[in-house]
C-alpha atoms as a printed R data frame, in Angstrom:
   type eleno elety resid chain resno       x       y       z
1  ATOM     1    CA   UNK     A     1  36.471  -6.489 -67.438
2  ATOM     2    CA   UNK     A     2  36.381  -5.126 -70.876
3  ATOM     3    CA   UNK     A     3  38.247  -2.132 -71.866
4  ATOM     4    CA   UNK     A     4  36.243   0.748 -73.235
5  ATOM     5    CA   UNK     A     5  38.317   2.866 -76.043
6  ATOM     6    CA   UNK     A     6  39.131   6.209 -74.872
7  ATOM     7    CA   UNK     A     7  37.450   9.060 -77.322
8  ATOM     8    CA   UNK     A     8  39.541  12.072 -77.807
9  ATOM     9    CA   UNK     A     9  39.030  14.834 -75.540
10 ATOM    10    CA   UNK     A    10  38.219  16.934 -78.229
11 ATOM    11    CA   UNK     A    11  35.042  14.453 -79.697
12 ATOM    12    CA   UNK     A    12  33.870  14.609 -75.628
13 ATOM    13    CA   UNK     A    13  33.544  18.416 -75.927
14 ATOM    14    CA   UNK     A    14  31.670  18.816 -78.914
15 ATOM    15    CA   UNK     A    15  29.677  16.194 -77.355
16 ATOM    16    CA   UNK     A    16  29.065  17.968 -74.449
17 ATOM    17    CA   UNK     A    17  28.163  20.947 -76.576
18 ATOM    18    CA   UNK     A    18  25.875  19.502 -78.579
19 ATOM    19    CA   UNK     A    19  23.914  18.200 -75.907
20 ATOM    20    CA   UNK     A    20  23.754  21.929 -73.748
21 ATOM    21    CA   UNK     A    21  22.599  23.199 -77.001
22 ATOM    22    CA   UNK     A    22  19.969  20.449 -77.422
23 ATOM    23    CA   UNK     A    23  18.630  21.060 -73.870
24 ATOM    24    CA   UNK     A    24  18.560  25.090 -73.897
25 ATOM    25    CA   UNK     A    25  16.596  24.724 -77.622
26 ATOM    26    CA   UNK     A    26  14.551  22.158 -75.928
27 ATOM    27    CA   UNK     A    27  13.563  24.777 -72.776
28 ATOM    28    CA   UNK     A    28  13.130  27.484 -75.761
29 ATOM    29    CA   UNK     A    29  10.670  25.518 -77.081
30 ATOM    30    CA   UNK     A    30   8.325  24.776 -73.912
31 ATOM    31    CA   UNK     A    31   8.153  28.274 -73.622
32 ATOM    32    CA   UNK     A    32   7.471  29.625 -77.356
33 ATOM    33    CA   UNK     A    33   4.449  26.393 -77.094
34 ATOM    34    CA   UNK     A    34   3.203  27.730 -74.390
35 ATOM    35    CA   UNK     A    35   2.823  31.373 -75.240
36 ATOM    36    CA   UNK     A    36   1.407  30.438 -78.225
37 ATOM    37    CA   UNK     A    37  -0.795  28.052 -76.738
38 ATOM    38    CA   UNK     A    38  -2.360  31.311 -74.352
39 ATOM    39    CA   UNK     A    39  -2.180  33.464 -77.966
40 ATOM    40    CA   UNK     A    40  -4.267  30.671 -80.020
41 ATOM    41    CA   UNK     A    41  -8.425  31.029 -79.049
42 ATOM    42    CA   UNK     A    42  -9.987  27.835 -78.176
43 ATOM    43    CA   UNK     A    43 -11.529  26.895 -81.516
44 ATOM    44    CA   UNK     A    44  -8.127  27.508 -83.329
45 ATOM    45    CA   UNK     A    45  -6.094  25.332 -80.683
46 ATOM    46    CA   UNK     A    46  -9.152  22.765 -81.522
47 ATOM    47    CA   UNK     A    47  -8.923  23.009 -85.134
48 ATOM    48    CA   UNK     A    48  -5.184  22.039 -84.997
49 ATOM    49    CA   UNK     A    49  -5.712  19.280 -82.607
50 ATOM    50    CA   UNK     A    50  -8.124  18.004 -85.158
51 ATOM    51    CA   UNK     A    51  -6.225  18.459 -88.186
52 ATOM    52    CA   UNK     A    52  -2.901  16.275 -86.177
53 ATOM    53    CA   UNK     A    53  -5.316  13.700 -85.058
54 ATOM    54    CA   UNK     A    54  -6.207  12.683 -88.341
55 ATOM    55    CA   UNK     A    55  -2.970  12.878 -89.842
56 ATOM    56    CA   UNK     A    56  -2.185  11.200 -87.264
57 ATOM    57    CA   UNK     A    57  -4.740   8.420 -88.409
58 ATOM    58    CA   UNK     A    58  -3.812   8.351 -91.676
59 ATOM    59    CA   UNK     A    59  -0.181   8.058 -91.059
60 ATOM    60    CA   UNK     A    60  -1.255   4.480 -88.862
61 ATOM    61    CA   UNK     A    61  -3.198   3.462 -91.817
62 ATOM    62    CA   UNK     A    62  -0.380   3.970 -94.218
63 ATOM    63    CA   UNK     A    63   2.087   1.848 -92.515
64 ATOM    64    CA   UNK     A    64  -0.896  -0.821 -92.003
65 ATOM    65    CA   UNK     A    65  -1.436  -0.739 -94.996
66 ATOM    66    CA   UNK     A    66   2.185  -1.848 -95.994
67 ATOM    67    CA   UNK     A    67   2.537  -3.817 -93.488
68 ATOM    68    CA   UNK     A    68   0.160  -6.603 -94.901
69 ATOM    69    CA   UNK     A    69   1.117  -5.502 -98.236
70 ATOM    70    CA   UNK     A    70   5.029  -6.873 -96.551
71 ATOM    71    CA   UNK     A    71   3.926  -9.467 -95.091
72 ATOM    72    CA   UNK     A    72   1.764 -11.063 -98.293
């Protein structure tokens, strides 16, 4: 059985820390996206949908794009 290195208690906390502050932003979040979800109109919510799809695209298409360039 290998032994695992002990951190210091003091790395553990901020650890700890870092991660309850990552999950209480994380909860923030859901529930700013969501009001502003209900405060967008349809055709704005749309428009934005749109707009990430085809950076979205673009983004795949890039890295394809150097991907065969890499591989050539």
């Amino acid at each position: 059985m290998a032994t695992q290195k002990k951190r210091p208690k003091r790395y553990q906390t901020k650890q700890r820390k870092e991660a309850a502050l990552s999950r209480a932003m994380s909860e923030l979040a859901k529930v700013g996206a969501k009001a502003r979800a209900q405060k967008l109109s349809p055709e704005r919510r749309r428009e934005i949908a749109i707009k990430a799809s085809k950076a979205a695209a673009a983004a795949r298409t890039k890295r394809a794009a150097e991907r065969k360039l890499g591989a050539e």
